[in-house]
N, C-alpha and C positions, 0 to 999 in steps of 0.2 A: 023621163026614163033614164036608171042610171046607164051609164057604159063602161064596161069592164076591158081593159084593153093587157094580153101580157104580150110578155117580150122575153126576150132571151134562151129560147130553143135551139136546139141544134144538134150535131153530131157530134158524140164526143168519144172516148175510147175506154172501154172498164177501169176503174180505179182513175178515173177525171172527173172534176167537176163543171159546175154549170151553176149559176144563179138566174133563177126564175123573177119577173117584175111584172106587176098588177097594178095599172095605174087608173084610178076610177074618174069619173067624171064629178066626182060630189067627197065631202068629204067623208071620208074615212072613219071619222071619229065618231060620224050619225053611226056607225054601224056595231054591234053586239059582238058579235062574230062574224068571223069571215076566214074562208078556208081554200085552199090548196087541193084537189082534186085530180085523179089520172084516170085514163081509159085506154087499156091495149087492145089491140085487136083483138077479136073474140069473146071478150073479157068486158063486165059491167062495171061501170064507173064506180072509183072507188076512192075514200079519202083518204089521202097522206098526211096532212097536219092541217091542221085548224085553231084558230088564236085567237082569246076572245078582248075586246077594248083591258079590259083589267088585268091581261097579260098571262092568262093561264092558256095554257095548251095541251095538243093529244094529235099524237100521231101515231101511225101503223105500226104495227109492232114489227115489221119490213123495212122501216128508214130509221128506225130507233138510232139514234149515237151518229146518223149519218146527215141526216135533214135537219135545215132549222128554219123556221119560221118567223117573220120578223116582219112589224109596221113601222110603215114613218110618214107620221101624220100629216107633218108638213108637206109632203109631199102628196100625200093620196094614194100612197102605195104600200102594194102586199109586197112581200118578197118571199122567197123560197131558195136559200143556201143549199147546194147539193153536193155530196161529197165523197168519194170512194165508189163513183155509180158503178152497176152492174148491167147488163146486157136485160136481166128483167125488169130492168126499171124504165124502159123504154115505152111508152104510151104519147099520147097527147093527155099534158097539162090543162087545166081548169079554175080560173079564178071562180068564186061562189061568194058572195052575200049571204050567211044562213039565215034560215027561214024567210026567205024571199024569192023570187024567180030569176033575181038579178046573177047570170054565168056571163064568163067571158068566151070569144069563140077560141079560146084553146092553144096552145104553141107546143109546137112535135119535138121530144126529147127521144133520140136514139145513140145508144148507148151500145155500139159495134165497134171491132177490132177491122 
């Protein structure tokens, strides 16, 4: 079973940044795709960027210019650059494995003054 682990949540203030980190138990480079993921309250999970092994990506048209996405293999991890955040960007975070079951349980980005 892999294990998806992030890190780097927290509170930060509109117009701050924050780097997200996905560090897996396996490597990395087994995998296709792998994505970045939020869930606000009320609100159905929903993706923010996603990267595939061959370095193409796609993210919301909501983090455009502001997210960035980024692997490093040697290490076994996702990253996610955040930057200029807003108050709706506030959710808990989601490492993903596409097309597999393999999530990570998630790290809380709140984005309040």
């Amino acid at each position: 079973q892999v294990q998806l682990v992030e890190s780097g949540g927290g509170l930060v203030q509109p117009g701050g940044s924050l780097r997200l980190s996905c560090t897996a138990s396996t490597l990395i480079s087994n995998f296709e795709n792998m994505g970045w993921y939020r869930q606000a309250p009320g609100k159905q999970r929903e993706l923010v960027a996603a990267l595939s092994r061959g370095g193409r990506t796609s993210k919301a048209d909501s983090v455009q210019g502001r997210f960035t996405i980024s692997r490093d293999n040697a290490r076994n991890t996702l990253n996610l650059q955040m930057k200029s955040l807003k108050p709706e960007d506030t959710a808990i975070y989601y490492c993903h494995v596409e097309s597999t079951t393999y999530w990570g349980q998630g790290t809380q980005v709140t984005v309040s003054s």
